[in-house]
C-alpha positions as CSV (number, residue, x, y, z in Angstrom):
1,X,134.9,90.4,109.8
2,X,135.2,87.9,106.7
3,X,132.3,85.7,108.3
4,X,130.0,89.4,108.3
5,X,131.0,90.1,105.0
6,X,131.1,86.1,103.7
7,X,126.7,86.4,104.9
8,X,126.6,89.4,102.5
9,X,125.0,89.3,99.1
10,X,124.3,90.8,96.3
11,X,120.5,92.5,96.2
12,X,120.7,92.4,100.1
13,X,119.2,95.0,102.0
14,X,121.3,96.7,104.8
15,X,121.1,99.2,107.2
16,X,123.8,102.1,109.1
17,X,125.3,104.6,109.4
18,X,127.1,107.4,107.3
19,X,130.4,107.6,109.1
20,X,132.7,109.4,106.5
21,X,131.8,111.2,103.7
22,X,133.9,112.7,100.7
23,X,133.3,114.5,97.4
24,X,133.1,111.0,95.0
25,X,130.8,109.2,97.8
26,X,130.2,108.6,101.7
27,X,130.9,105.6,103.5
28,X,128.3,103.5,106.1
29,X,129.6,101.6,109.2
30,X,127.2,98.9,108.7
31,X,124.7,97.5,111.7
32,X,125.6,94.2,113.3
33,X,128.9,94.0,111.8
34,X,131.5,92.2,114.6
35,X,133.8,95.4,114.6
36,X,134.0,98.6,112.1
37,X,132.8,97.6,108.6
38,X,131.9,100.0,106.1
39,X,130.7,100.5,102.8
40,X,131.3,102.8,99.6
41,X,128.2,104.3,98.4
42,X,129.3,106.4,95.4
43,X,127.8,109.6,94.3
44,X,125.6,108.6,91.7
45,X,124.2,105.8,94.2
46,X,123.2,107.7,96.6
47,X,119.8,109.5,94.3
48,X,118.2,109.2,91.1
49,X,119.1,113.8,91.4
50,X,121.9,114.8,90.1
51,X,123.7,115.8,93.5
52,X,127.4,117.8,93.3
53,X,128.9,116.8,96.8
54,X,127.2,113.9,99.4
55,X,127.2,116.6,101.9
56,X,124.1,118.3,99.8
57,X,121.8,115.3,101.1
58,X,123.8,113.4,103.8
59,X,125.3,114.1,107.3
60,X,127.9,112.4,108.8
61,X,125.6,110.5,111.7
62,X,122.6,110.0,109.3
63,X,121.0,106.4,109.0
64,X,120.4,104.7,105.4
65,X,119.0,102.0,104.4
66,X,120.9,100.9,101.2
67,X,121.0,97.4,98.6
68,X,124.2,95.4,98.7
69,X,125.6,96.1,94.8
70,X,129.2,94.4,95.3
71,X,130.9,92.6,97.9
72,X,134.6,91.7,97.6
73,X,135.8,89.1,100.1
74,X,139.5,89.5,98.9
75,X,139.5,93.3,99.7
76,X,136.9,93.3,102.1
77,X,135.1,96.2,100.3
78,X,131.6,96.5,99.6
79,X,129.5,98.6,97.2
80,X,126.0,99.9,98.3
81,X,123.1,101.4,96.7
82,X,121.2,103.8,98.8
83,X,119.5,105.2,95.0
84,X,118.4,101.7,94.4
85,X,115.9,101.1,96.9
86,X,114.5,104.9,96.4
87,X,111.2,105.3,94.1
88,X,112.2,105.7,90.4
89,X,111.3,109.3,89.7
90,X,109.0,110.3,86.8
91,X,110.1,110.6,83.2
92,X,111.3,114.4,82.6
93,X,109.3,116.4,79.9
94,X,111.0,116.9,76.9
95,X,111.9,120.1,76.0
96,X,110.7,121.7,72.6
97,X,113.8,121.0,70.9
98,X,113.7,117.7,72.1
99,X,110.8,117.1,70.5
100,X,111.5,118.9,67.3
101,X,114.9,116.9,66.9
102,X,112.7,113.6,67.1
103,X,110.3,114.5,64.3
104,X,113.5,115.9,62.4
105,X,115.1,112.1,62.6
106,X,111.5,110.5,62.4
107,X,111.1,112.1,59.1
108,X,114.7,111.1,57.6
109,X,114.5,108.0,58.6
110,X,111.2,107.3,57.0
111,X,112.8,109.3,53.7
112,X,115.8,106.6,53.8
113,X,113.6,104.0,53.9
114,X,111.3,105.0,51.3
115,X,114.6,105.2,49.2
C-alpha cells in the first residue's frame, strides 16, 4: 500500500469510489490501489455550494473523480478535492445593502484621506 500511496502526489488527479460517507465528509476507495485505500474528502471539498450533509450530493457507490490535496505516507491518509476540479461558479450579485455598505466605506475612506 505505501508503494500506491509513495506514486501519489500532490495536484494528481484520481478516480473511485465513494465507499463511506459521514456528516464532516465521505471517503473514496481509490482505483488501482493494491488492496482497500481510501481517501477523506471533507465537506467543503466536495462543491463550491454550501452542502449540510455529503449525503445531499453523494451516494455510497457513486464514482468521483477528485485532485490529490495531501498525502501522508506516515499515516497513510490522503486528502482529496472533488470541489477542485469542478468549474468555479459565478461571482454572486451583491445584495443592495451590500452595495450601500461599500459606497458608505468608499466615502469615509476618501473623507480620512482628505483629512
Amino acid at each position: 500500500m505505501n508503494e500506491f500511496l509513495a506514486g501519489l502526489d500532490k495536484d494528481m488527479v484520481v478516480e473511485g469510489g465513494v465507499s463511506a460517507i459521514f456528516p464532516f465528509g465521505v471517503f473514496v476507495a481509490l482505483d488501482g490501489a493494491p488492496g482497500p485505500v481510501v481517501a477523506l474528502v471533507r465537506i467543503p471539498q466536495i462543491s463550491w455550494e454550501r452542502i449540510e450533509h455529503p449525503v445531499d450530493v453523494l451516494a455510497v457507490g457513486d464514482r468521483v473523480r477528485a485532485l490529490v490535496l495531501h498525502v501522508d505516507l506516515e499515516r497513510e491518509q490522503v486528502s482529496l478535492s472533488i470541489r477542485a476540479l469542478l468549474p468555479e461558479p459565478p461571482p454572486r450579485e451583491r445584495t443592495e445593502s451590500e452595495v450601500l455598505l461599500e459606497e458608505q466605506l468608499e466615502a469615509l475612506r476618501r473623507k480620512l484621506l482628505e483629512s
